[in-house]
C-alpha positions in Angstrom: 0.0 0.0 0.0 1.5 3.0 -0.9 1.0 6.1 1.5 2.5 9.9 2.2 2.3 11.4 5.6 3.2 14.5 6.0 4.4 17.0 8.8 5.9 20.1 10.3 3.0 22.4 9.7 2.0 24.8 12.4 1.1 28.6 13.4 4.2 30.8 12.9 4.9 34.1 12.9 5.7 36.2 9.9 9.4 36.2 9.3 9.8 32.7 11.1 10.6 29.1 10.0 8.9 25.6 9.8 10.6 22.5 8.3 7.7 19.8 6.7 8.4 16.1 6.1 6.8 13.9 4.1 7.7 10.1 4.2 6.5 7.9 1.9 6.4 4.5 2.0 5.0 1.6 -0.5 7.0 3.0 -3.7 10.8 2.9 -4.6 11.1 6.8 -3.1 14.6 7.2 -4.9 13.1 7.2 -8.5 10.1 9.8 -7.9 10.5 12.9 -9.3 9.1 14.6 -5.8 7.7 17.9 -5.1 5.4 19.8 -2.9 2.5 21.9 -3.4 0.3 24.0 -1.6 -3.2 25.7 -2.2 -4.7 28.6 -0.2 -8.2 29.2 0.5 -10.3 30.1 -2.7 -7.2 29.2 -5.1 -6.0 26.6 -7.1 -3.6 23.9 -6.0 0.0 25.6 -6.7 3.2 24.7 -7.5 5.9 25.3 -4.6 9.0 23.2 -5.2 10.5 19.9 -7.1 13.3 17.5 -7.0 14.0 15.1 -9.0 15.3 11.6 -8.2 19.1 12.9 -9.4 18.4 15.8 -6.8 17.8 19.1 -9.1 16.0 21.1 -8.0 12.8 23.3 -9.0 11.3 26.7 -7.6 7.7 29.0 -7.6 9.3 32.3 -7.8 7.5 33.2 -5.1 9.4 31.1 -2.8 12.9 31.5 -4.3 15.4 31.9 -1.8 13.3 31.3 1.4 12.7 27.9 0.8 14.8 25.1 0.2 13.7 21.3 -0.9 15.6 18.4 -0.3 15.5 14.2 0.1 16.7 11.5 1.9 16.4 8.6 0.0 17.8 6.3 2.7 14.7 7.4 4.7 12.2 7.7 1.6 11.7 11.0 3.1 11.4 14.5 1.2 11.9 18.0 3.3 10.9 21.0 2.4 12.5 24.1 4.7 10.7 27.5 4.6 12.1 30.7 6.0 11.3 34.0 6.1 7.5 33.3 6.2 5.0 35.6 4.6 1.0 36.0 5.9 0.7 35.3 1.8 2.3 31.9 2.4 -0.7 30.5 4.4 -2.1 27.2 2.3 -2.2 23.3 3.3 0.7 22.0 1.5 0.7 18.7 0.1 3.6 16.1 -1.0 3.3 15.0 -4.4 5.1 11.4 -6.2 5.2 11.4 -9.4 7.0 8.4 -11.6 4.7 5.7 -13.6 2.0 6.5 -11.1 1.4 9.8 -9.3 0.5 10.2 -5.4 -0.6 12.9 -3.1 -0.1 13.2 0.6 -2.7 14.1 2.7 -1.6 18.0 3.6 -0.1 20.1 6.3 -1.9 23.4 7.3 0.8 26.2 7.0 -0.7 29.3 8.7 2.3 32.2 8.9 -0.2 34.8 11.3 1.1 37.5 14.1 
């Protein structure tokens, strides 16, 4: 059975940090192309930041900078750090596999609120 469970999300203050996990299980991690996304109330599911199974990496240029994606394959786990957090940065974000098959986790509220 392949599952994602995500987690790290929380209530943060604008300009702070939170670090979100996602460890998958079910799949051979190390050849997903991995990535997460988030969507915000009223908005469409977006694009935040990839990484592919040799480790490149991909970024919304909204989050360019602050946030920082990364893998351990040895722990089928993917990270995504965020600094510098913005009010505008408040979404569930989700962990995404993609390879022959494609699979979602099932999200992390983010809410970045003083």
């Amino acid at each position: 059975q392949v599952q994602f469970v995500e987690s790290g999300g929380g209530l943060v203050q604008p300009g702070g940090s939170l670090r979100l996990s996602c460890a998958g299980s079910g799949i051979i991690f190390s050849s997903y192309l991995m990535g997460w996304y988030r969507q915000a109330p009223g908005k469409q599911r977006e694009l935040v930041a990839q990484i592919t199974s040799g480790g490149s990496t991909n970024y919304a240029g909204s989050v360019k900078g602050r946030f920082t994606i990364s893998r351990d394959n040895a722990k089928n786990t993917v990270y995504l750090q965020m600094n510098s957090l913005k009010p505008e940065d408040t979404a569930v974000y989700y962990c995404h596999a993609a390879y022959y098959s494609s699979y979602w986790g099932q999200g992390t509220q983010v809410t970045v609120s003083s």
